[in-house]
N, C-alpha and C positions, 0 to 999 in steps of 0.2 A: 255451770250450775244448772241440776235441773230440779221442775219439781211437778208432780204426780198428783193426783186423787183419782182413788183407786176405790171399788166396790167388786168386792170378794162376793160370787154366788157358788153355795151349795152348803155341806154340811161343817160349819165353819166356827157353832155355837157351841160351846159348853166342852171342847175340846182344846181349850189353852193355846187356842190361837191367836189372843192380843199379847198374850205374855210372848210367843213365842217370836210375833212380830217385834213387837219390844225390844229384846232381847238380840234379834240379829240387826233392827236399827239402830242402837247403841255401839254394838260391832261395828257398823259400818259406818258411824261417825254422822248418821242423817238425822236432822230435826221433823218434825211433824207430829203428828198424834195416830191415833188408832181407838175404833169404836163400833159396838155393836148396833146395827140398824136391824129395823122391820124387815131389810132385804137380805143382810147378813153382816159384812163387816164393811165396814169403811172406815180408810185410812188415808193420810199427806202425807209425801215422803218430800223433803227437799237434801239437795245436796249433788257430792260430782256425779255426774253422768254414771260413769261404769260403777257405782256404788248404789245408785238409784237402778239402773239396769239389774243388776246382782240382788237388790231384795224384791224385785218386782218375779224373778225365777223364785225365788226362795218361799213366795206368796203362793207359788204354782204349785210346792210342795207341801207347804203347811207344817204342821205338826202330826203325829203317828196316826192319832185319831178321827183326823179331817180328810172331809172328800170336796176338792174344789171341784166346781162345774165351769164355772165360767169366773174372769177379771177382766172390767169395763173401766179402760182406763182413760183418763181425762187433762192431755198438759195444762200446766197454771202458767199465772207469771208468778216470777219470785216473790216471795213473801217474807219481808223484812222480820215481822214480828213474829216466825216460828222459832224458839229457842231450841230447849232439848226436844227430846223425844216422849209425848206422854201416852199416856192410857185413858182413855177418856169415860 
């Protein structure tokens, strides 16, 4: 089990990039949230390894209209109380 907090830098706003994280963390069966900061997005991804490795690529791609610059990633320890996946 791993788990992640993550902060997404560049153009990451107003291009359906938490829906899109949403969306492929549901796929991938991961709990945590996702949310728009003053820096750009941040997100907790918990769950297996190779499924946490797999949306942490998928963050590098984004959605059509986002230009990632950089993702400043941070291990946790497990966090009991993340259930599903939200949108914050």
């Amino acid at each position: 089990m791993k788990t992640v907090r993550i902060v997404i830098v560049g153009d990451v706003q107003g291009v359906n990039f938490r829906s899109f994280v949403k969306k492929n963390a549901d796929k991938l069966r991961l709990t945590g949230w996702v949310k728009n900061t003053n820096l750009g997005l941040e997100a907790m991804f918990q769950g297996e390894d190779k499924n946490v490795d797999m949306m942490l690529r998928l963050c590098w791609e984004g959605p059509l209209l986002s230009e990632v610059k950089d993702i400043k990633t941070f291990e946790k320890i497990y966090d009991a109380s993340l259930g599903s996946f939200q949108i914050k």
